[in-house]
VEXTIMI-958509 format. One record per residue: x, y, z of N, C-alpha, C in turn; residue number from 1. Coordinates in pm, 1 decimal. Atoms other than C-alpha are relative to their C-alpha. Layout:
BEGIN
NODE    n_east   n_north      n_up   ca_east  ca_north     ca_up    c_east   c_north      c_up  resi
NODE         X         Y         Z         X         Y         Z         X         Y         Z   NUM
...
REM end
This chain:
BEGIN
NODE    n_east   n_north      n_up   ca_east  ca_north     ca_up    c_east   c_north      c_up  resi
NODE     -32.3     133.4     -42.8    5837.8   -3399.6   25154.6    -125.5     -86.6      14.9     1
NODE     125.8      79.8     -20.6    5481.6   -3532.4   25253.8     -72.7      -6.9    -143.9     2
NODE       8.5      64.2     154.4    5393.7   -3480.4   24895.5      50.1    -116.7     -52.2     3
NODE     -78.7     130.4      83.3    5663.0   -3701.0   24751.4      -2.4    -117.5      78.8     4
NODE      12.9     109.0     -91.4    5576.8   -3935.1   25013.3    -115.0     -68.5     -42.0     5
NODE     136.6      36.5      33.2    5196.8   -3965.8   24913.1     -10.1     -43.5    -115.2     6
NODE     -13.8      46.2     142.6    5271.3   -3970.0   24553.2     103.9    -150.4       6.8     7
NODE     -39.8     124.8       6.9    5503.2   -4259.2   24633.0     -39.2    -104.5      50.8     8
NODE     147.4     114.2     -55.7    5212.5   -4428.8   24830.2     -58.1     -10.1    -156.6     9
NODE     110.5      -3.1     100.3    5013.8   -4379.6   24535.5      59.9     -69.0    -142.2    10
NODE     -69.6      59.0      80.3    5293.3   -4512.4   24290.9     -27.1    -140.9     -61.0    11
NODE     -39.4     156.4       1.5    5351.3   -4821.1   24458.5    -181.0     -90.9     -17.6    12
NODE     145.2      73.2     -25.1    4911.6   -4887.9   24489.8     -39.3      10.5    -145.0    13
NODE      52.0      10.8     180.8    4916.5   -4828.6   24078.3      90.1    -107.9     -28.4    14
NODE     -97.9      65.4      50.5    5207.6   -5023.3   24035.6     -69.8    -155.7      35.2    15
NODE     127.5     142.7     -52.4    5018.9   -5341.7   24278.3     -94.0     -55.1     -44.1    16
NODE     130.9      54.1      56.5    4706.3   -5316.2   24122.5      54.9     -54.2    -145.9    17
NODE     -12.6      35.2      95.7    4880.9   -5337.5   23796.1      47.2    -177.3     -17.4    18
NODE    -114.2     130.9      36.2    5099.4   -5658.5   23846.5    -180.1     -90.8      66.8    19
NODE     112.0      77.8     -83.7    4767.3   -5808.4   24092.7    -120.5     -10.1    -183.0    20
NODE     161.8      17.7     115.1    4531.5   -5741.4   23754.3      73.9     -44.6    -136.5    21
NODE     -98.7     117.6     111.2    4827.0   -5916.5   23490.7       6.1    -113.9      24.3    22
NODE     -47.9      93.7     -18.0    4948.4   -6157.0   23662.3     -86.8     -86.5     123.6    23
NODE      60.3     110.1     -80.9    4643.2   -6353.6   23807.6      11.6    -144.3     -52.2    24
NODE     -78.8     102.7     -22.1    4694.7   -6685.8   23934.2     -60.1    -102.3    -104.0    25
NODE      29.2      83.7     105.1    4631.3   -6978.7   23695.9     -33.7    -139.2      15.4    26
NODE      19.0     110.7     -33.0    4454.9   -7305.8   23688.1     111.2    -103.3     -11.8    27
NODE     -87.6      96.0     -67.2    4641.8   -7604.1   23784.3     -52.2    -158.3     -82.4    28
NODE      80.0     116.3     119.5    4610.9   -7946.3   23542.7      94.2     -80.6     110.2    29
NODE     -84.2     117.4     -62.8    4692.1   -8289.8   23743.2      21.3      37.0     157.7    30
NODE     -43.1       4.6    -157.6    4805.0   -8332.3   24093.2     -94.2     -34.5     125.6    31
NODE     102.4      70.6    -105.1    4667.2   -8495.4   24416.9      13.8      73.6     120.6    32
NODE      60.2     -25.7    -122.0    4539.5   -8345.0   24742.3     -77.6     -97.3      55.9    33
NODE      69.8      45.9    -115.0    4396.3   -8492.0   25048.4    -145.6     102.8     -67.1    34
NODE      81.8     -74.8       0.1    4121.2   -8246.3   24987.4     -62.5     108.2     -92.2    35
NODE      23.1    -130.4      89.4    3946.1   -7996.7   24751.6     -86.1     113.2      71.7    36
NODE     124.1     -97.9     -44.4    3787.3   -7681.0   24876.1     -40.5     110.6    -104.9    37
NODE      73.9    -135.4      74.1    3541.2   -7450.6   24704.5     -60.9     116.6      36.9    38
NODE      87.9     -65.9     -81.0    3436.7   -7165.9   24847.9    -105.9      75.4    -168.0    39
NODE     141.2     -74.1     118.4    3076.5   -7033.0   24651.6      39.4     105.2     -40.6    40
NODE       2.5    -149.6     100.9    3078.5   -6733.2   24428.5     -23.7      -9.4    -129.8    41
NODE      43.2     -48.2     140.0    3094.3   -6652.4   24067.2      38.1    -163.0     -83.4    42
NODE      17.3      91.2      96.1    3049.1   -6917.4   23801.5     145.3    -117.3     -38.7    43
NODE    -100.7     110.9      66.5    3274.7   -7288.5   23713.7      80.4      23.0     153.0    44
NODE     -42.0      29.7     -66.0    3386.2   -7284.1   24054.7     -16.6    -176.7      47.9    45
NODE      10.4     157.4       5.4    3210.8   -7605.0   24171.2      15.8     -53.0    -101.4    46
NODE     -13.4      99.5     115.6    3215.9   -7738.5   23828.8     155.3     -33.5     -26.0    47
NODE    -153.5       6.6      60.9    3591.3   -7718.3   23806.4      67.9    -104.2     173.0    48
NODE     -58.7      67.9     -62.8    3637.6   -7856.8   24180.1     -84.2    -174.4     -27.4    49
NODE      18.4     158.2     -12.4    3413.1   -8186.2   24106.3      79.6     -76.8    -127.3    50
NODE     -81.0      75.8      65.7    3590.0   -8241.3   23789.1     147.4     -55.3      49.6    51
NODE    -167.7      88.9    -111.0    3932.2   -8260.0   24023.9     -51.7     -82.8      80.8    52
NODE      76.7     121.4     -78.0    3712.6   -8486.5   24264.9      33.1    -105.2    -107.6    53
NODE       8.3     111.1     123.3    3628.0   -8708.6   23929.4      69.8     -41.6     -21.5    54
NODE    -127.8      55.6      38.6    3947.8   -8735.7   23819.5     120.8     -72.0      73.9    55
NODE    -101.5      70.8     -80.6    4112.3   -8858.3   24114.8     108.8      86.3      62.1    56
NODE    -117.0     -41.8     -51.8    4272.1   -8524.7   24228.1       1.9      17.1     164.3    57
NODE      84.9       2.6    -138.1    4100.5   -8572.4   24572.6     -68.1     -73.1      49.4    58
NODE      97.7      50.5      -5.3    3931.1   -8796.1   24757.7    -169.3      42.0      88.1    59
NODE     110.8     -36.9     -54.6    3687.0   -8548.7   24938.4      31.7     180.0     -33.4    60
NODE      30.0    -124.7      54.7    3543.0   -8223.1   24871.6     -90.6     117.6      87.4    61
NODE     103.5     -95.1     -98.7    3428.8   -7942.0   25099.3     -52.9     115.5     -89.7    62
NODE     100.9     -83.3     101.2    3173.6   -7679.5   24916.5      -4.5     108.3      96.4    63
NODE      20.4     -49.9     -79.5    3190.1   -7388.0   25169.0     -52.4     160.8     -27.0    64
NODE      89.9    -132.9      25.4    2964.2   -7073.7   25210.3    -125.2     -93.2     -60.9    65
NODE     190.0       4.0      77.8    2630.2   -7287.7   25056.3     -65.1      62.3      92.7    66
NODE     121.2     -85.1     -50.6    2299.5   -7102.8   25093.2     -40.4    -118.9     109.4    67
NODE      95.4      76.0    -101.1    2125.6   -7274.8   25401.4    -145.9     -57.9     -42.5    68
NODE     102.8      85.1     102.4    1838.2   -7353.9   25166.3      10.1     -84.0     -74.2    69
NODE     -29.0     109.9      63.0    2002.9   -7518.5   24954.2       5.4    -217.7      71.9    70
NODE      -1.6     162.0     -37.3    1952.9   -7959.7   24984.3      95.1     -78.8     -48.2    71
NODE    -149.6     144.1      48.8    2223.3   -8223.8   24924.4     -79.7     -35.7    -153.6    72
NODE      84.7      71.7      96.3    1938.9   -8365.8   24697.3      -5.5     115.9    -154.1    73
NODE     -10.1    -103.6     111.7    1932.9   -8007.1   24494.3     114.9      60.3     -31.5    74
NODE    -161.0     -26.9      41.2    2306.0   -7949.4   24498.5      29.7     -94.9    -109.5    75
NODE     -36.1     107.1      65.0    2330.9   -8299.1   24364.6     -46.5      26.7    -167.9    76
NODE      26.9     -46.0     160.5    2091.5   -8232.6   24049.1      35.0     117.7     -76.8    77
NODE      -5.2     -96.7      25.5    2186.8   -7889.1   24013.1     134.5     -16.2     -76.2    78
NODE     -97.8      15.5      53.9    2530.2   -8032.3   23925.5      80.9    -130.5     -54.9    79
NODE      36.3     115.0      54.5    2447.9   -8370.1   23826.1     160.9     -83.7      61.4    80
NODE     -92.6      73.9     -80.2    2664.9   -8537.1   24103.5     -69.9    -112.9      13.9    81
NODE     142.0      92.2     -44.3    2572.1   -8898.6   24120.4      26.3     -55.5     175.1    82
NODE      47.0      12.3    -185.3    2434.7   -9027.1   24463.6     122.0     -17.4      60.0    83
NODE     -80.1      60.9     -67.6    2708.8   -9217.6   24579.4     139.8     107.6      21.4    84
NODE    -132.1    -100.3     -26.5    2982.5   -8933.9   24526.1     -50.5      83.3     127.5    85
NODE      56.1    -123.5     -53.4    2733.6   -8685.3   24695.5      85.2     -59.3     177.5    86
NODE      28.7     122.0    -109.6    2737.1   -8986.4   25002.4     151.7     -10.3      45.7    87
NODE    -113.1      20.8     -39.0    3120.2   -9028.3   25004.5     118.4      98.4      11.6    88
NODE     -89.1     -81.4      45.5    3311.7   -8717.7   24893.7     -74.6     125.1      -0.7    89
NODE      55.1    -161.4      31.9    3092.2   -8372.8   24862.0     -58.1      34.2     183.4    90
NODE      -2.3     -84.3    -129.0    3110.0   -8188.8   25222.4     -96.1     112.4     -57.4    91
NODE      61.3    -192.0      -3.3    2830.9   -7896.9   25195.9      80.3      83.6     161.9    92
NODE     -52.8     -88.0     -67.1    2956.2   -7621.9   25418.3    -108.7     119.0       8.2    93
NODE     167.1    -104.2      24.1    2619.7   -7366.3   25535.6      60.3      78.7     129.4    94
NODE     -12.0    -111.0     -84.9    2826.8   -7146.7   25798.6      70.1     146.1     -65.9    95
NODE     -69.2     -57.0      22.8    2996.7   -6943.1   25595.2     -51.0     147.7     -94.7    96
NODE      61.7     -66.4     103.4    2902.8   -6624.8   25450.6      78.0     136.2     -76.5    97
NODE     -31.2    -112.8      88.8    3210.7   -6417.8   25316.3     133.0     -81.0      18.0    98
NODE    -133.5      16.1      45.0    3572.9   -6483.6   25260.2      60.9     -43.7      85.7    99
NODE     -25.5      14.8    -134.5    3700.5   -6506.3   25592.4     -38.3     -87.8      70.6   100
NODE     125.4      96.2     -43.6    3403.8   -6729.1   25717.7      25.0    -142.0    -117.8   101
NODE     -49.8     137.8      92.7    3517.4   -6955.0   25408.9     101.5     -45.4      44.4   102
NODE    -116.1      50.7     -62.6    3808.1   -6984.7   25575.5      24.3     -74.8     119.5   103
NODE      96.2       3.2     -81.7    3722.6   -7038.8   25912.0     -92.5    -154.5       4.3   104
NODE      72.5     148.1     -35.0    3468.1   -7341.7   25856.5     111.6     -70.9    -130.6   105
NODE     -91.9      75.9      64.2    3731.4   -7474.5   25592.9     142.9     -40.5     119.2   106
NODE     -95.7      49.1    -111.3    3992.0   -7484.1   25859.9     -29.5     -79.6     133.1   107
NODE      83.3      74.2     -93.8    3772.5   -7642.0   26113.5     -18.2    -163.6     -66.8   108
NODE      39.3     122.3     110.4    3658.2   -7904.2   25811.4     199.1     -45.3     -15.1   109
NODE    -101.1      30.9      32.6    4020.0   -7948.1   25729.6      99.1     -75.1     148.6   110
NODE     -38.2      39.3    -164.5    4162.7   -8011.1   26141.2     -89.5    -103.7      57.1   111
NODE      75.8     112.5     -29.9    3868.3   -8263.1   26180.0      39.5    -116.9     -50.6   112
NODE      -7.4     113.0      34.6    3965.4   -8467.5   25933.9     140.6     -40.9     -40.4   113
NODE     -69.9     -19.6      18.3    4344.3   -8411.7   25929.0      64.1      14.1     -95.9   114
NODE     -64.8       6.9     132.6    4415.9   -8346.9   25607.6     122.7      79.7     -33.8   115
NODE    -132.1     -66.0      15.7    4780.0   -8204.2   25497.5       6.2      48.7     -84.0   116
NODE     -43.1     -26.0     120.3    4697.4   -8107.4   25182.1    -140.4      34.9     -70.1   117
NODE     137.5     -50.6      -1.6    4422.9   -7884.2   25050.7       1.7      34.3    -141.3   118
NODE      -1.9     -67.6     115.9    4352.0   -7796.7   24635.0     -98.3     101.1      17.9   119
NODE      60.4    -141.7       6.6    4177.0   -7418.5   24663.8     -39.5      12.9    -159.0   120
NODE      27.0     -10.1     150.2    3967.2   -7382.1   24360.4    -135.4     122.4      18.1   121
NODE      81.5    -101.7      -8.8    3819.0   -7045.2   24319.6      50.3      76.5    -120.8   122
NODE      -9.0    -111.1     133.6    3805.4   -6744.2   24058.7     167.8      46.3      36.7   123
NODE    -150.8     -69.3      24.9    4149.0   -6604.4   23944.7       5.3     134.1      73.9   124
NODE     -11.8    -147.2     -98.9    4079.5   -6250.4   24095.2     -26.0       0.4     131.7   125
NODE      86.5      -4.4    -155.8    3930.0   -6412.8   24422.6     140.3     -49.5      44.8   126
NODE     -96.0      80.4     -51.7    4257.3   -6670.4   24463.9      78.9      96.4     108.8   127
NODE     -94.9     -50.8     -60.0    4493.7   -6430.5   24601.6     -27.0      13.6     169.0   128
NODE      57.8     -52.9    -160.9    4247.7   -6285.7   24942.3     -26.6    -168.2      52.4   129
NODE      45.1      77.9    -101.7    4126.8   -6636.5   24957.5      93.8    -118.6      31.8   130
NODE     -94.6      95.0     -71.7    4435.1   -6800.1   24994.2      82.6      21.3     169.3   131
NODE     -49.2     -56.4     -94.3    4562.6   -6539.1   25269.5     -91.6     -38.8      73.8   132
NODE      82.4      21.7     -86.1    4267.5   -6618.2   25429.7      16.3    -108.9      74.5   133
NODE     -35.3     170.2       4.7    4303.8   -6987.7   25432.1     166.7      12.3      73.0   134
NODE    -120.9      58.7     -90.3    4645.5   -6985.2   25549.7      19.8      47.7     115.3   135
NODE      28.3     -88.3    -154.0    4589.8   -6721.7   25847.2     -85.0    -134.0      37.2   136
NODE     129.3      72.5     -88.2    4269.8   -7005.7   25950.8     101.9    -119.1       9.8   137
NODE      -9.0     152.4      22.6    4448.0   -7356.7   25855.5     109.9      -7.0     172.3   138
NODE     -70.8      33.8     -93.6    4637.5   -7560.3   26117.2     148.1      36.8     -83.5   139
NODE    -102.0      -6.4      69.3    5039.2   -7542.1   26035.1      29.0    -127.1     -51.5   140
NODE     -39.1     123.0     105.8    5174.9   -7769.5   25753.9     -91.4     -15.1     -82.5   141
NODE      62.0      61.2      64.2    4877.4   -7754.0   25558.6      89.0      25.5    -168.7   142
NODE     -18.5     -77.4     136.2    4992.8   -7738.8   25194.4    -116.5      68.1     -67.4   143
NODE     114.7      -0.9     148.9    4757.8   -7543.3   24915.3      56.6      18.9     -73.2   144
NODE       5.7     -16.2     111.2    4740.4   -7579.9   24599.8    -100.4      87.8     -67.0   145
NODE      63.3     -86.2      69.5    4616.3   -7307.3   24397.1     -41.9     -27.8    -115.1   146
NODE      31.7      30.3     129.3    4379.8   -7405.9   24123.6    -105.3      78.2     -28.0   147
NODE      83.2    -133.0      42.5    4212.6   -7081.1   23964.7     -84.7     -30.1    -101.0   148
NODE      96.1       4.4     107.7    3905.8   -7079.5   23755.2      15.3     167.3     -69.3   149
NODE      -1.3    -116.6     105.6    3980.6   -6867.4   23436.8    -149.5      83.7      -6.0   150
NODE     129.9    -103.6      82.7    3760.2   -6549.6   23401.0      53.4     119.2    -102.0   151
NODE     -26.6    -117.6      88.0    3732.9   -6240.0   23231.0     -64.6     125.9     136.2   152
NODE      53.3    -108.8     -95.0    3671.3   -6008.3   23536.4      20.2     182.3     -91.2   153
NODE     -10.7    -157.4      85.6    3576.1   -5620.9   23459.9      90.8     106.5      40.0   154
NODE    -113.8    -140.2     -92.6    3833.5   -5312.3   23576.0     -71.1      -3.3     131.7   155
NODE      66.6     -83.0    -116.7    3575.2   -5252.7   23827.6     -16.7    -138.5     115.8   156
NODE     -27.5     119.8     -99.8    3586.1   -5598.2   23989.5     121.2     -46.6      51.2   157
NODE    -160.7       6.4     -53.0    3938.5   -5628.2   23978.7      74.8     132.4      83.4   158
NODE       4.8    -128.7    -104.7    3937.4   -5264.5   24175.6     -36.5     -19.2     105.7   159
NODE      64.1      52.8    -147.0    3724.0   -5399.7   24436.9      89.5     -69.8      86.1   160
NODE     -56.6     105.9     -14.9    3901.4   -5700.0   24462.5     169.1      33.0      60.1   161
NODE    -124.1      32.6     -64.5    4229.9   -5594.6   24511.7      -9.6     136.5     127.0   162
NODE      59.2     -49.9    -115.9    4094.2   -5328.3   24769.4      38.3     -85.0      78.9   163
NODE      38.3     138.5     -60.0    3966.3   -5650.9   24939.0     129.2     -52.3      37.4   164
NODE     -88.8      66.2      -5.2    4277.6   -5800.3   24900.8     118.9      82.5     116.2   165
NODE    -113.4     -51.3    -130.7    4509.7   -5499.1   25091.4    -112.0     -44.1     106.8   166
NODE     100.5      31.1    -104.0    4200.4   -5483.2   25349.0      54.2     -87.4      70.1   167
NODE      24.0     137.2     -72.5    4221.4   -5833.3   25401.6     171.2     -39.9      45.1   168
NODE    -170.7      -4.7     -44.9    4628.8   -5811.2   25466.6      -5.9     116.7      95.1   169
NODE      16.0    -117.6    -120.6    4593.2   -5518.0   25679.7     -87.1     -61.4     115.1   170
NODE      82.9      56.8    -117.8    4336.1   -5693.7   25906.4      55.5     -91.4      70.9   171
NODE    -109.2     102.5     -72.3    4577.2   -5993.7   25947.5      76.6      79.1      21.3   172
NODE    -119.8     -54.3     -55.2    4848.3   -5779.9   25991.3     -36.2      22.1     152.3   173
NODE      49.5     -63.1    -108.9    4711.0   -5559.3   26280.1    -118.2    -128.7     123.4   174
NODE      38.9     110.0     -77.8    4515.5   -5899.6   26394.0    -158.7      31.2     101.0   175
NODE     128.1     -75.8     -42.0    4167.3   -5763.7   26385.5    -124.8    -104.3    -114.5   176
REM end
């Protein structure tokens, strides 16, 4: 009995990872938010939330997790934001330093300035933990919108990742 019990633990955590490493989530074309958030990591994240800034899918933009070294002035050239956007719309965010903590000073940033309506723009294999995250932190009613930056992640990142991902549901669960 504890066999066929373990093997049917072990079923359902092949079966999860499988559908979690098919069926990641997918960028998002059009639509308006109060807000865009980015939390830092792997590559075309910011570049994909200032083009929704640009286009009018937002009128402000929180950047959360930057390095504490980093300058407004070297964010700006680094991603050839011009002044006046930097000045009206690009929130840096320098408390944050993992997934959770993106969440966290995004929900703080988001309850300051009451916004109802948040576009989440992060990697396709990250979306899933960092939306749970985000909605455990936010006030209630926020909407998100899920807008995923296409990658090509490796087996071994998408292993981690969805680790990460029970982890990070088990921690909210138990409320730790």
């Amino acid at each position: 009995m504890i066999v066929r019990f373990i093997a049917l633990i072990l079923l359902c955590y092949m079966i999860g990872f499988g559908v979690f490493a098919i069926a990641l989530p997918q960028p998002v074309e059009g639509g308006r938010t109060n807000a865009i958030v980015v939390p830092t990591g792997s590559a075309g994240r910011i570049e994909r939330g200032l083009a929704a800034l640009e286009s009018g899918g937002a009128p402000a933009m929180l950047v959360t997790g930057v390095d504490r070294e980093v300058t407004r002035p070297e964010f700006a050239a680094q991603y050839s934001v011009p002044e006046k956007t930097m000045e009206c719309c690009v929130t840096l965010g320098f408390n944050a330093v993992d997934t959770r903590s993106n969440a966290a000073e995004t929900a703080a940033w988001v309850a300051r300035h009451r916004y109802r309506s948040i576009r989440l723009v992060t990697a396709d294999w990250h979306m899933r933990r960092a939306e749970g995250e985000l909605k455990a932190a936010l006030p209630s009613g926020v909407t998100i919108i899920r807008d995923a930056v296409h990658t090509t992640p490796s087996l071994r990142n998408l292993f981690l990742e969805y680790n990460k991902l029970i982890a990070s549901y088990l921690a909210r669960l138990i409320d730790i």
